[in-house]
VOGU-3710 file (C-alpha; in Angstrom, 3 decimals, decimal comma):
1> xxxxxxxxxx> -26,103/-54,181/7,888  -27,970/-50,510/7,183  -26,762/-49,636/10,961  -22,844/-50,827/9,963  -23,232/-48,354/6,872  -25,055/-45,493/8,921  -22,567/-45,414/11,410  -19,651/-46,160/8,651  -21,108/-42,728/7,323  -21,407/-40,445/10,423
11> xxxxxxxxxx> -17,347/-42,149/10,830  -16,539/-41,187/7,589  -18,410/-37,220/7,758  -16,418/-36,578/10,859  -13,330/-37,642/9,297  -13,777/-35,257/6,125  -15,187/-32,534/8,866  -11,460/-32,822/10,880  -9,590/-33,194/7,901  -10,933/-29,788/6,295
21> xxxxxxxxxx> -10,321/-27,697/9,353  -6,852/-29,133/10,095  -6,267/-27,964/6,306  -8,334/-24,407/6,496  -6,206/-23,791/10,095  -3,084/-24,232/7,993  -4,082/-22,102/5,278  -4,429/-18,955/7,924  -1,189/-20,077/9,281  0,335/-19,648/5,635
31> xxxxxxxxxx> -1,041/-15,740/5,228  0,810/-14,665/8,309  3,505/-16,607/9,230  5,031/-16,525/12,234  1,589/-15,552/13,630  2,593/-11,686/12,580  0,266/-8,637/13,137  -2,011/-7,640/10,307  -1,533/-4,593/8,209  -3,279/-1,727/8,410
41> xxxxxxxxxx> -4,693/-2,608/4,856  -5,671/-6,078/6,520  -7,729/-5,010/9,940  -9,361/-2,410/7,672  -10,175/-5,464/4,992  -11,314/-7,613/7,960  -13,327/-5,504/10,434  -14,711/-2,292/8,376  -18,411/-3,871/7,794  -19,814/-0,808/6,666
51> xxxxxxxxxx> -16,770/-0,067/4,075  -17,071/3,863/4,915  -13,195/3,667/5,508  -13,241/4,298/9,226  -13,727/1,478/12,044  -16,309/2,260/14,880  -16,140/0,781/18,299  -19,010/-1,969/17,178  -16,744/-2,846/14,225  -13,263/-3,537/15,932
61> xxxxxxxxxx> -12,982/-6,585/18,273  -9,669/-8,097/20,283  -7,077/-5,486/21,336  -8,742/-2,446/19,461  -11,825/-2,681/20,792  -10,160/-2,831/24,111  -7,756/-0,117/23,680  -10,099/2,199/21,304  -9,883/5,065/23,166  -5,964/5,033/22,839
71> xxxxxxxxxx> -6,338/4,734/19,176  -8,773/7,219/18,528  -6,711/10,125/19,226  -9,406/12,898/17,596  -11,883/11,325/20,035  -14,504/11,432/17,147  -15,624/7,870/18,089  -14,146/6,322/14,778  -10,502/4,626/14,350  -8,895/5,778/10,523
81> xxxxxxxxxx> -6,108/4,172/8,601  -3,934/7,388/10,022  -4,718/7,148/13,467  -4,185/3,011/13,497  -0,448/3,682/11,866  0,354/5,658/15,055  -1,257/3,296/17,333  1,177/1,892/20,007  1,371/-1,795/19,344  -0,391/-3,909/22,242
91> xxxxxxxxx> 2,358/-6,112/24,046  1,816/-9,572/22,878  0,407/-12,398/25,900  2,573/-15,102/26,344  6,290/-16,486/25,863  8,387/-14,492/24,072  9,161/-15,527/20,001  12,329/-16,923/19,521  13,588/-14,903/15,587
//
Protein backbone atom coordinates (compact mmCIF):
# COMPACT_ATOMS: atom_id res chain seq x y z
CA UNK A 1 0.00 0.00 0.00
CA UNK A 2 2.81 2.88 1.13
CA UNK A 3 4.78 1.67 -2.21
CA UNK A 4 1.25 2.18 -4.46
CA UNK A 5 1.14 5.81 -2.85
CA UNK A 6 5.03 6.49 -3.20
CA UNK A 7 5.06 5.67 -6.63
CA UNK A 8 1.36 7.32 -7.15
CA UNK A 9 3.44 10.46 -5.93
CA UNK A 10 6.71 10.42 -7.98
CA UNK A 11 3.61 9.74 -11.05
CA UNK A 12 1.84 12.54 -9.99
CA UNK A 13 5.32 15.15 -9.43
CA UNK A 14 6.32 14.32 -12.94
CA UNK A 15 3.02 15.07 -14.23
CA UNK A 16 2.85 18.67 -12.51
CA UNK A 17 6.82 18.93 -13.56
CA UNK A 18 5.64 18.38 -17.61
CA UNK A 19 2.64 20.21 -17.25
CA UNK A 20 4.48 23.52 -15.96
CA UNK A 21 7.09 23.54 -18.66
CA UNK A 22 4.67 22.76 -21.52
CA UNK A 23 2.84 25.99 -20.00
CA UNK A 24 6.21 28.22 -19.22
CA UNK A 25 7.40 27.11 -23.12
CA UNK A 26 4.13 28.67 -24.25
CA UNK A 27 4.39 31.68 -22.31
CA UNK A 28 7.94 32.57 -24.23
CA UNK A 29 6.19 31.63 -27.34
CA UNK A 30 3.47 34.40 -26.48
CA UNK A 31 6.30 37.40 -25.97
CA UNK A 32 7.62 36.89 -29.44
CA UNK A 33 5.46 35.43 -31.70
CA UNK A 34 6.34 34.12 -34.67
CA UNK A 35 9.70 33.31 -32.99
CA UNK A 36 10.76 37.19 -33.95
CA UNK A 37 14.20 38.75 -33.07
CA UNK A 38 14.47 40.65 -29.84
CA UNK A 39 14.76 44.37 -29.61
CA UNK A 40 17.55 46.12 -28.94
CA UNK A 41 15.83 47.15 -25.57
CA UNK A 42 15.33 43.24 -25.07
CA UNK A 43 19.10 41.66 -25.67
CA UNK A 44 20.25 44.65 -23.60
CA UNK A 45 17.42 43.60 -20.77
CA UNK A 46 18.53 39.95 -21.17
CA UNK A 47 22.33 39.74 -21.47
CA UNK A 48 23.82 43.15 -19.84
CA UNK A 49 24.71 41.41 -16.27
CA UNK A 50 26.66 44.16 -15.14
CA UNK A 51 23.84 46.91 -16.16
CA UNK A 52 26.78 49.46 -17.22
CA UNK A 53 24.76 49.83 -20.57
CA UNK A 54 27.29 48.18 -22.84
CA UNK A 55 27.54 44.23 -23.53
CA UNK A 56 31.11 42.64 -23.32
CA UNK A 57 32.12 39.55 -25.15
CA UNK A 58 31.54 37.39 -21.68
CA UNK A 59 28.03 38.90 -21.55
CA UNK A 60 26.59 38.15 -25.14
CA UNK A 61 25.99 34.47 -26.11
CA UNK A 62 24.35 32.86 -29.57
CA UNK A 63 24.97 34.89 -32.76
CA UNK A 64 26.63 37.99 -30.98
CA UNK A 65 29.04 36.36 -29.29
CA UNK A 66 29.88 34.70 -32.51
CA UNK A 67 29.82 37.63 -34.70
CA UNK A 68 31.16 40.29 -31.94
CA UNK A 69 33.77 41.53 -33.79
CA UNK A 70 31.30 42.57 -36.66
CA UNK A 71 29.24 44.35 -34.16
CA UNK A 72 31.72 46.14 -32.38
CA UNK A 73 32.62 48.48 -35.00
CA UNK A 74 34.85 51.01 -32.50
CA UNK A 75 36.77 47.81 -31.67
CA UNK A 76 36.69 48.97 -27.94
CA UNK A 77 35.81 45.37 -26.88
CA UNK A 78 32.16 46.39 -25.79
CA UNK A 79 28.82 46.11 -28.05
CA UNK A 80 26.37 49.57 -27.31
CA UNK A 81 22.73 50.03 -28.04
CA UNK A 82 24.15 52.23 -31.23
CA UNK A 83 26.44 49.89 -32.59
CA UNK A 84 23.74 46.73 -32.18
CA UNK A 85 21.04 49.03 -34.29
CA UNK A 86 23.55 48.93 -37.19
CA UNK A 87 24.41 45.41 -36.78
CA UNK A 88 23.72 43.31 -39.97
CA UNK A 89 21.08 40.83 -38.97
CA UNK A 90 22.53 37.10 -38.86
CA UNK A 91 20.70 34.95 -41.62
CA UNK A 92 18.33 32.77 -39.80
CA UNK A 93 19.24 28.49 -39.89
CA UNK A 94 16.67 26.59 -41.29
CA UNK A 95 13.44 26.60 -43.65
CA UNK A 96 12.36 29.67 -44.65
CA UNK A 97 8.98 31.36 -42.66
CA UNK A 98 6.06 31.25 -44.58
CA UNK A 99 4.25 35.38 -43.68
Amino acid sequence: MKSNLFNLGLIMTGVCLLTSCHSNAQSNDQKRPNRERPSVEEIFEMMDANEDGKLSKEEVKGPLKRDFTKIDLDEDGLITREELEKAPKPERKGPPRNN
